[in-house]
N, C-alpha and C positions, 0 to 999 in steps of 0.2 A: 259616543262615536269613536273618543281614543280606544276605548277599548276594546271596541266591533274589531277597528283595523289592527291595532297589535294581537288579537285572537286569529285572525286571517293569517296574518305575516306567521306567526307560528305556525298554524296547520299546513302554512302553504311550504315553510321550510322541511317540517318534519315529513310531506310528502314526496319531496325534489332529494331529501335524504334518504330515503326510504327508496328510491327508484333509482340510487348510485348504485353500480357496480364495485364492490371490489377484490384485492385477491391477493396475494404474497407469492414473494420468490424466495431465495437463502441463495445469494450472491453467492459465498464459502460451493456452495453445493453445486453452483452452476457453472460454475468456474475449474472444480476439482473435477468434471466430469467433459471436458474440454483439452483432447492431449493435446492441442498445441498451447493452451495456459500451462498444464505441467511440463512441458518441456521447456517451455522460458522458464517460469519459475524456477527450475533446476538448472538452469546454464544463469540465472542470477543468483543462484547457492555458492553456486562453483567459480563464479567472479569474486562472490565476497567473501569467501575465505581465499581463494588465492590472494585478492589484495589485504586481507586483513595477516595472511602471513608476511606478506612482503613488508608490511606496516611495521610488524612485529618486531622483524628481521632488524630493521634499520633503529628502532627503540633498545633493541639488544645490542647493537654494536654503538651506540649512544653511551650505554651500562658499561660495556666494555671500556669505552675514552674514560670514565672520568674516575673506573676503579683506576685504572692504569694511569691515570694523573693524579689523581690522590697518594699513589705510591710514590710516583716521583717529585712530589710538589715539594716537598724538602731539600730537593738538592740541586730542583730546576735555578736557572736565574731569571729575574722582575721580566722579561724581555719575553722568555720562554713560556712562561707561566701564563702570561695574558695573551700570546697565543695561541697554544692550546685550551685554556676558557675561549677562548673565540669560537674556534677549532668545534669544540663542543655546545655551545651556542647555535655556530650556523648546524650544524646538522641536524641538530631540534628541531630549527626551524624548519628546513630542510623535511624532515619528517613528521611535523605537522601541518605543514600546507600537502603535503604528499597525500595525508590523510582527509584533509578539508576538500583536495581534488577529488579523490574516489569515493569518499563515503558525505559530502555537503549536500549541501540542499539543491544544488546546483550541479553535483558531482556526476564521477561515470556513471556509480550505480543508478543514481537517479533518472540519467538521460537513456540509458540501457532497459533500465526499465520502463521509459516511457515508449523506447524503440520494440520491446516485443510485447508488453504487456495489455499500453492501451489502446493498439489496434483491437485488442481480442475483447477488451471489456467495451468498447464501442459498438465492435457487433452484436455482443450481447444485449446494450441498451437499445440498440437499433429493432433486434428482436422483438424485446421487450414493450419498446414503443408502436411497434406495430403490432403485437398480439391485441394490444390493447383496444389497438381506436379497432380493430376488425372485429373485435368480440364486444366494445362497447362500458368498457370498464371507467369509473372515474379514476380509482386510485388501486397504485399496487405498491406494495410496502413490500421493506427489505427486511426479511426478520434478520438475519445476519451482523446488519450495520448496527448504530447506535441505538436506535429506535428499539425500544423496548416492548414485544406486542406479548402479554400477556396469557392470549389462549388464541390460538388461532386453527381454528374447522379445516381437516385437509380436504375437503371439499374445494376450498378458494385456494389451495395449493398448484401454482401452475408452474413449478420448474421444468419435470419432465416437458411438457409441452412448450414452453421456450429453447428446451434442450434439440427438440425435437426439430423447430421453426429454423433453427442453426446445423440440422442434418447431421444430428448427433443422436446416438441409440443411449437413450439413460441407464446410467449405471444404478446401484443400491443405495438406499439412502441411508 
């Protein structure tokens, strides 16, 4: 009898398997073919090097204090000297919370990016999520992200057609 019902339980999974849909996107691809993604993406190019000079800037005049007290630390007095180390101190600091502000976990680019970015990967999943329950799919996989898919039939390729559900003409792949 166990084994009447664990030979069932198998045929019945391998049929309920066997009658999933499924299908892949390439995130990378859905995304690069979406000019309002490339034009955020590019006004978050051009924030993070402007901050990353501005960063730069302030580490270079850092460089500057402490050649220029190394030079005079000879001839400074106890009073002066640990001023200027101070001097030099706060502005480190000074320019590494500057840094942890624009570039943390928490920082501009992060919240910048969250301001233009993922409205547009929302509507992509939104896309996404309704291609699917309308066409009947179990699962669609990202070949793009972590997930490693092996060989994948462009048959179950549905970008263009998400791209399309988003009132976008696809570009080349």
């Amino acid at each position: 009898m166990k084994k009447f019902f664990l030979t069932a339980v198998i045929i019945a999974s391998l049929i309920v398997a066997k009658a999933q849909k499924y299908a892949y996107i390439d995130s990378e691809y859905l995304l690069k073919n979406i000019p309002s993604y490339v034009e955020a993406q590019a006004e978050l190019d051009r924030l993070s090097i402007e901050w990353q000079k501005e960063i730069e800037a302030k580490f270079k005049k850092i460089d500057e204090m402490y050649r220029k007290y190394q030079q005079d630390v000879v001839v400074l007095p106890e009073d002066a000297k640990q001023k200027k180390q101070q001097e030099i101190i706060n502005a480190e600091q000074e320019a590494k919370e500057l840094q942890k502000t624009r570039f943390g976990t928490d920082g501009d680019l992060y919240k910048k990016r969250e301001e233009l970015v993922k409205p547009i990967q929302d509507r992509v999943f939104t896309a996404i999520e309704e291609y699917a329950r309308e066409r009947g799919y179990a699962f669609i996989f990202d070949k793009a992200g972590a997930m490693t898919i092996v060989y994948a039939d462009a048959k179950y390729d549905i970008n263009d057609e998400i791209l399309s559900k988003l009132g976008i003409v696809a570009g080349s792949k």
